[in-house]
N, C-alpha and C positions, 0 to 999 in steps of 0.2 A: 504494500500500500504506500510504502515511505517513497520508496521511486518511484509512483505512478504521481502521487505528488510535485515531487522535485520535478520532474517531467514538466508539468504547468505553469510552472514561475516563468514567470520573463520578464526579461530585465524592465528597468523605468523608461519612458519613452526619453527619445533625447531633448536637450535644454535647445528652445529654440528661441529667436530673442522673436516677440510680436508685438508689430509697431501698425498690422494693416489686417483688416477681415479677412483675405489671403494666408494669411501666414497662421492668425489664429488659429482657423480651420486645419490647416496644415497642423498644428500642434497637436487639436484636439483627436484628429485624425490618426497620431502619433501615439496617444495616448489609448484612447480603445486599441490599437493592434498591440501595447506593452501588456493590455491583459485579457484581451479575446485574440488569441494565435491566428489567424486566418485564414493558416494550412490547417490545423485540427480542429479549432472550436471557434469559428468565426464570430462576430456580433450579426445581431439581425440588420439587415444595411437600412430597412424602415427604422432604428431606433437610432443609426448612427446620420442619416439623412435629418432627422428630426433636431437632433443634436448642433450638426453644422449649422441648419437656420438661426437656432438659436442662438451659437457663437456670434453666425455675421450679423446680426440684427442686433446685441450688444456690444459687439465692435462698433461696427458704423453707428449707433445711437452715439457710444462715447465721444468718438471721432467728430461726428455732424453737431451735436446739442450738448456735448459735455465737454467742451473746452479741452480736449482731448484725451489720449489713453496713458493714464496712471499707471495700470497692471493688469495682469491677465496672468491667469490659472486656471488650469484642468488636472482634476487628479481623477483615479478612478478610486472607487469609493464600493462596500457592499451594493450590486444591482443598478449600476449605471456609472457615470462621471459627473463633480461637480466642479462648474464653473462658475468663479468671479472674475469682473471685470472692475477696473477701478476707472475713475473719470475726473476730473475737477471743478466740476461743478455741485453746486449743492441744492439744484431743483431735481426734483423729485418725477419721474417719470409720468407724466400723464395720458391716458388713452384718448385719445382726438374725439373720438369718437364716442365715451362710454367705455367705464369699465370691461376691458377683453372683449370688446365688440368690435371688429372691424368697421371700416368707413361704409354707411349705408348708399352713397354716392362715389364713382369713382373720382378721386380727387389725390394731387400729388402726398405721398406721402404719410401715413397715419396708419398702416400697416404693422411695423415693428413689434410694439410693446403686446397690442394683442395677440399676434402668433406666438410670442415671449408664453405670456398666461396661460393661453391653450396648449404648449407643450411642456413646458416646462412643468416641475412639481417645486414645492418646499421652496419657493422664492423670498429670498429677504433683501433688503435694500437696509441700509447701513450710512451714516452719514458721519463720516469722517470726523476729529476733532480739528486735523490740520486744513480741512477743507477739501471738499468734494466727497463722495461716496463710494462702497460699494456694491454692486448689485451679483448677487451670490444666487446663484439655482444648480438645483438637480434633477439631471436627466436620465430617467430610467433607461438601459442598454442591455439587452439580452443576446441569450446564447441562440443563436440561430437553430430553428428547430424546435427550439422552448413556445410553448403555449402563451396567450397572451394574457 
């Protein structure tokens, strides 16, 4: 059993510097394959798909309306990865439209924060003492083949 174990470990994804929703992604992407192998026990690509929106939509939120990107982190956590992003701003994410409701018109923009809430779980936003926040969630990621 002890080597079927050891077998599973893989190593931490590598240190990637993310300064753009590209690279994020590229990180997070790093991250589910440091702990779903994707020659034996892949992730379900619908949870790791879900995941990347998330990433770019709090990138480019930080990027576009937070005075830029503070920090970014992805770890993997029991039943998914969680990510914070940090920002310098200290408003507070608003839905354009209504609470996780998408824009009922189509109009530039007001997308983001809702598909954020509809995918994401266990969201907290956090507001810095030095100034700005950060916005921390977890994304469930499963073992391809696992039931939903």
């Amino acid at each position: 059993m002890r080597e079927q174990e050891s077998a599973t470990v893989r190593t931490p994804a590598p240190a990637t510097q993310v300064t753009t929703a590209a690279s994020a992604r590229a990180h997070a992407r790093a991250v589910v394959h440091s702990r779903w192998d994707p020659a034996t026990r892949p992730a379900r690509e619908e949870d790791v798909i879900d995941l990347l929106l998330v990433v770019s939509e709090l990138v480019s939120n930080a990027l576009r309306h937070g005075g830029g990107l503070a920090g970014f982190e992805a770890a993997p956590v029991a039943g998914g990865v969680r990510v914070a992003v940090r920002d310098h701003s200290d408003a507070l994410p608003v839905a354009a439209f209504g609470p996780g409701s998408p824009p009922v018109t189509h109009r530039a923009g007001g997308y983001g924060w809702p598909l954020v809430v509809r995918l994401a779980r266990d969201i907290d936003i956090e507001k810095r003492s030095a100034g700005g926040k950060t916005i921390s969630v977890f994304l469930p990621v499963r073992e391809a083949g696992r039931p939903l």
